[in-house]
N, C-alpha and C positions, 0 to 999 in steps of 0.2 A: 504494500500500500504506500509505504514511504517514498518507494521509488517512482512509483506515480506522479505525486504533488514535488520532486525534486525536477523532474523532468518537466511540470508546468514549470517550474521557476524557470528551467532553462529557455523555453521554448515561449517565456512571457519574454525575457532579457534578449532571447535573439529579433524579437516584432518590434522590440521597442529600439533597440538600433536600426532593423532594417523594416521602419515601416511599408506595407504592402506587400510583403513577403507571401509568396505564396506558400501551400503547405507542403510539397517536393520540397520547396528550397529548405524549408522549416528542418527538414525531417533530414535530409542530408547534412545539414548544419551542427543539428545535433546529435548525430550520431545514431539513429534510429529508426526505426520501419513508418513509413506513411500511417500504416494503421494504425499503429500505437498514437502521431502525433495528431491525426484525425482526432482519437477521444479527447488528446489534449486539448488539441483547437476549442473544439465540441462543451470540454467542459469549462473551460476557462471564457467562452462568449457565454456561457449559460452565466456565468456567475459576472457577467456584465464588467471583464477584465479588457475583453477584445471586442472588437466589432469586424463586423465582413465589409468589405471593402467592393468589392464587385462578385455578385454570386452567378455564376456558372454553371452548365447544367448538371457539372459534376462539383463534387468537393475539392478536385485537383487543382480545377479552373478559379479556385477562391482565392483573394487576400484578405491580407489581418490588419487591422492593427488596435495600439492601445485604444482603449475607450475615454472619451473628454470625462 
């Protein structure tokens, strides 16, 4: 479970430098599978940390970034 909420921290600190980062770039960045940073994305806009940037008709096609 820990390493879950380590890996949002990661994947909060890479959006916030490179905002509009899509979630490939995301997940190669930090070292990790699309899937795994899919839930990160996922859970980290649910908790109103990130917003979508342009939505796509896939999740691939997404960007991020911090929320105002």
């Amino acid at each position: 479970m820990q390493r879950g909420y380590r890996r949002d921290r990661a994947v909060l600190v890479h959006i916030a430098v490179h905002p509009g980062a899509a979630m490939r770039h995301v997940a190669r960045a930090v070292g990790a599978s699309e899937r795994v940073v899919a839930r990160n994305l996922d859970r980290l806009t649910d908790d109103g940390l990130l917003v979508v940037v342009s939505d796509g008709a896939t999740s691939a096609l997404r960007s991020y970034r911090l929320a105002s």
